[in-house]
N, C-alpha and C positions, 0 to 999 in steps of 0.2 A: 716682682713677678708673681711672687705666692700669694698676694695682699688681695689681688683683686678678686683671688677664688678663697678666699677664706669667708667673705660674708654668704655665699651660695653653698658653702660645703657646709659650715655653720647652721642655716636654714633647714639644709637637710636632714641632717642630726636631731635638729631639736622635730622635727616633723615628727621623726622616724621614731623618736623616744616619746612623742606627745601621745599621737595618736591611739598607738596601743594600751598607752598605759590609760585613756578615757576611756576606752571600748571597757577595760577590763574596771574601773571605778565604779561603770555604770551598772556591773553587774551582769549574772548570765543570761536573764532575760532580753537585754540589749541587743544581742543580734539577730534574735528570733521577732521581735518587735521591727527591727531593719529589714527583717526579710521579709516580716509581712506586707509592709509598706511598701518594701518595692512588687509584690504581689499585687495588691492594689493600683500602686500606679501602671502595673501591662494591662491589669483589666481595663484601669482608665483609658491605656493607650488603644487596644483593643477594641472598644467602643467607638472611638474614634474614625479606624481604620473601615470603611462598609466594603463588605462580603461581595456586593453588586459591584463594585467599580474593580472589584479583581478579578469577576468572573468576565467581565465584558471581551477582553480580549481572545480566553477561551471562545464566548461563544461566537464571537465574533471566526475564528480561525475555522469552528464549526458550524458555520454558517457555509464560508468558505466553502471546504470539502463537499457540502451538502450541495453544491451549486456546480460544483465540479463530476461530481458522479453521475449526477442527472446529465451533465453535459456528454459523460464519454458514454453512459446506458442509450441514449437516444444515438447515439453516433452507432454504436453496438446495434443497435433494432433497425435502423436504416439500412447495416452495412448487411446484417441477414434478411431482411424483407427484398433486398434485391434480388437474392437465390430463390424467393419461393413464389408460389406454391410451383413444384416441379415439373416441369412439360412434358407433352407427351402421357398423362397418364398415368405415369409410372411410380409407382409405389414407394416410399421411403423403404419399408421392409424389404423389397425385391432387391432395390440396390444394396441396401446393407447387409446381405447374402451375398451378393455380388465382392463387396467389398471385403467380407469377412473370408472369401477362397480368394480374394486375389493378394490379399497383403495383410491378414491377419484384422483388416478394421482400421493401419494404422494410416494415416492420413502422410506422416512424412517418410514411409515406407520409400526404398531403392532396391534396383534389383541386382544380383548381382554384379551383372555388368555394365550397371549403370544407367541400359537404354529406356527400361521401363519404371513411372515415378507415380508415386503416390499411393492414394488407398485404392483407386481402380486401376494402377498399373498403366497410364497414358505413354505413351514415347509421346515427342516432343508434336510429331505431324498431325497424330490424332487428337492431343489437344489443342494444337490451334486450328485443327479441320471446327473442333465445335466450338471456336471463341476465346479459345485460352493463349496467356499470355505469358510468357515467361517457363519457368520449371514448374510444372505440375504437382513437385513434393511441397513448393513454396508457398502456393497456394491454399485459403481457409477450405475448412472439411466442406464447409456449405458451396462455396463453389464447385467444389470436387463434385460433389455431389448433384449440383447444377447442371456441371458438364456431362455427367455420366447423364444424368437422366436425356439430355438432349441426342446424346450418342444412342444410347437405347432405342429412345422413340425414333430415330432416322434407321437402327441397324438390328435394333432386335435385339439378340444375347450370344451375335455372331462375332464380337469384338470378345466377346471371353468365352471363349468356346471348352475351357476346362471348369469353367464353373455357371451354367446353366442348367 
């Protein structure tokens, strides 16, 4: 049973005993000459490898993105070119007065009790009298601001009578 591992253990030994004892016949320069060598050969390998075929995939990824932003900017400029310019006349600054006594500016502002929503303070009736769909707090600023300016120009600064 031992027989058939003694010619592999055998081999090992003499490996284990060869090698070092060249390293060290050859002298201390020997392995600084090895290690130049293998220095040279990463440069070689190095050279080999081109800089362009491993940027490809970056730029490629950044191309991607690049293609992607403009897609959601344009989506972005569609979705606010809907809200403007604002009816009625009425002034971005006049509402953002308006806005800033009814709820501090804040577009997802509630009121205590609930009834009154957003940056101009809608209940549910008066914004869908001017178009609106849903909760008034859920709604973008630029709608908000859409709809106030349509309320305005139909009512005046009779719908916020503590801040005109």
């Amino acid at each position: 049973m031992f027989d058939r591992w003694r010619y592999p253990a055998a081999l090992a030994t003499a490996i284990g005993i060869a090698f070092p004892t060249l390293a060290l016949a050859a002298g201390p320069e020997a392995p600084a000459q090895a290690r130049d060598e293998g220095k040279q050969a990463a440069k070689k390998h190095r050279k080999v490898v081109r800089p362009a075929a491993l940027g490809r995939p970056g730029a490629n990824l950044r191309a991607t993105i690049d293609v992607q932003v403009k897609k959601i900017r344009a989506e972005q400029r569609k979705r606010n070119s809907r809200w403007r310019p604002l009816p009625g006349g009425v002034s971005q600054s006049t509402l953002d007065s308006i806005g800033e006594c009814e709820s501090g500016g804040d577009p997802n502002a509630v009121s205590s009790g609930g009834t009154y929503r957003g940056k101009y303070q809608f209940d549910y009736g008066t914004w869908a009298s001017v178009g609106g769909d849903g909760d008034p707090a859920a709604a973008s600023e630029k709608e908000q601001d859409y709809r106030a300016a349509l309320l305005y120009s139909r009512s005046g600064s009779s719908p916020w009578p503590n801040c005109a």
